[in-house]
C-alpha positions in Angstrom: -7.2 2.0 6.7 -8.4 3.5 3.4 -6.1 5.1 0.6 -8.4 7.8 -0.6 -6.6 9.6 -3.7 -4.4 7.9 -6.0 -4.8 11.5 -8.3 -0.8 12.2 -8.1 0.1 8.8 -9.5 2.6 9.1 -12.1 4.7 6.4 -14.0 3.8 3.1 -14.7 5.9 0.5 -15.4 5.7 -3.6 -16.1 8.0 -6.5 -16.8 7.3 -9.7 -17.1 9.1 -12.1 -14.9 8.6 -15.9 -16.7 7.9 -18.8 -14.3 7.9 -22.1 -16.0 5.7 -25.1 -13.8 4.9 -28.4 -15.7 6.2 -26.9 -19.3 3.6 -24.2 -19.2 5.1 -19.9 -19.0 3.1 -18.1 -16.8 4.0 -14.2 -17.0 4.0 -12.0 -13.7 3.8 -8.3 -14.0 4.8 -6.1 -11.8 3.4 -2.9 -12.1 5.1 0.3 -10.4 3.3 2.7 -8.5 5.0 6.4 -7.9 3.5 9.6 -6.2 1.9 9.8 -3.4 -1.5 8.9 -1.7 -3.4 10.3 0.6 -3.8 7.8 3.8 -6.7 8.1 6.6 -6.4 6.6 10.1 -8.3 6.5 13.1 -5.3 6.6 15.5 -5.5 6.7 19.3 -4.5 10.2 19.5 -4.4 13.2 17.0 -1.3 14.7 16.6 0.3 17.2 13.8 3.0 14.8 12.9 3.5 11.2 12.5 6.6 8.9 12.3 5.5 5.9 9.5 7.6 2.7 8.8 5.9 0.9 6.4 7.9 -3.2 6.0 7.3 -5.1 3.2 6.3 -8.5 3.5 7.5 -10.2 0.5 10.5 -8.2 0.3 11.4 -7.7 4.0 12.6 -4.0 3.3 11.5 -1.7 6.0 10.9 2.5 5.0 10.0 4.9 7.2 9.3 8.7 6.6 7.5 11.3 9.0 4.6 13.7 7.3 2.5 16.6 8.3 -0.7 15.2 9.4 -4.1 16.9 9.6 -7.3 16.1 11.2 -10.3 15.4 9.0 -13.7 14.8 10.8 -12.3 12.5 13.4 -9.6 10.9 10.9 -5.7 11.6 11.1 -5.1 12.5 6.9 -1.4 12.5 5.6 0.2 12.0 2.7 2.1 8.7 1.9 5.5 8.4 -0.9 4.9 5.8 -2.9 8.1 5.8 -4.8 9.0 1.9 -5.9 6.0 0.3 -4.3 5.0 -2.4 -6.5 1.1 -3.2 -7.4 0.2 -6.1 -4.9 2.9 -4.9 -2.2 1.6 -6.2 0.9 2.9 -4.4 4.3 3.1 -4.0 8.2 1.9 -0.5 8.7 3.1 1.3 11.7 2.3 4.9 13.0 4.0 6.6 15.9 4.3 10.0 17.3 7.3 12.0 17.9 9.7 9.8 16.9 9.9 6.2 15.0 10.1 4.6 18.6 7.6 6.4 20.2 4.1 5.9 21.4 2.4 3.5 19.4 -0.5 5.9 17.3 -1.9 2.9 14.7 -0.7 -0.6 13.4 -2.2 -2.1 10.7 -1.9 -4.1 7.4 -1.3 -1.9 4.2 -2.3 -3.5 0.3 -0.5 -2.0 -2.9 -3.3 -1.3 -5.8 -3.7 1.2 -8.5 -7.2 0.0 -8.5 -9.6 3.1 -7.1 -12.9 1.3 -7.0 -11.7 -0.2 -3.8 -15.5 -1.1 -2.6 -15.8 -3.9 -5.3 -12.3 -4.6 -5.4 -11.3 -8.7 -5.3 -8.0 -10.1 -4.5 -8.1 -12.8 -6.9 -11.7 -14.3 -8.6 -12.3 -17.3 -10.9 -12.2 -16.9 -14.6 -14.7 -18.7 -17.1 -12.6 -22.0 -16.5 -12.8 -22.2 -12.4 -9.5 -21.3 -12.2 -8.6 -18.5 -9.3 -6.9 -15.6 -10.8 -4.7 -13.7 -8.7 -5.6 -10.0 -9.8 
C-alpha cells in the first residue's frame, strides 16, 4: 500500500493528553488529519468500484465507504476520506468488490501520517540520550 498525495489535507488540530508515570508529565499529541488521499493497490482483480472498511486498531471503530476506482499502470487508484483519522492511526484495511461482503479484492495493514517523505520515514528513533522516541 502506498498513500501517494496528502495535497487536499486541510485542518490540523492537537491536544495534549497528560500521562503522569513516576512523577514525570509526558504530553501526547494527537494530531487530526482531514481530506482525502489518494490510495494505490495492487488488488487481485481491477474493477471500477471498491467497497473499503478501514477498522481501527486502537479504537476498534470500523468505517467503510465505496469510491470510484481507476486503473493506473497496473495499480487500482481511489480516493480515501480521511475525516477524524488521527496521526499514528493504525488500521485493518480491507477491499472488496460489489459489495462490503463481497469477493475479497486486497487486505492489508493501513498507517496514519501527515509525513510525505514516506521513503525515510521511521516509526520511532533514538534521541541524543538513547531513548526511543515514538514519532
Amino acid at each position: 500500500m502506498q498513500v501517494i498525495d496528502f495535497s487536499d489535507v486541510q485542518g490540523i488540530t492537537a491536544d495534549t493528553t497528560l500521562i503522569t508515570a513516576d512523577n514525570m508529565i509526558i504530553t501526547a499529541d494527537a494530531t487530526l488529519i482531514f481530506g482525502d488521499a489518494i490510495m494505490k493497490i495492487i488488488p487481485r482483480e481491477l474493477v471500477d468500484t471498491v467497497y473499503v472498511t478501514l477498522y481501527n486498531e486502537l479504537t476498534r471503530i470500523q468505517g467503510s465507504f465505496s469510491a470510484a476506482a481507476i486503473v493506473d499502470r497496473g495499480y487500482l487508484q481511489f480516493n480515501v476520506p480521511l475525516g477524524g483519522i488521527k496521526e499514528g492511526d493504525s488500521f485493518e484495511l480491507t477491499v472488496r468488490r460489489d459489495s462490503f461482503e463481497g469477493e475479497l479484492l486486497y487486505r492489508d495493514k493501513a498507517y496514519a501520517t501527515v509525513i510525505k517523505d514516506l521513503a525515510n520515514y521511521k516509526l520511532n528513533y533514538p534521541d541524543s540520550n538513547g531513548v526511543i522516541v515514538i514519532n
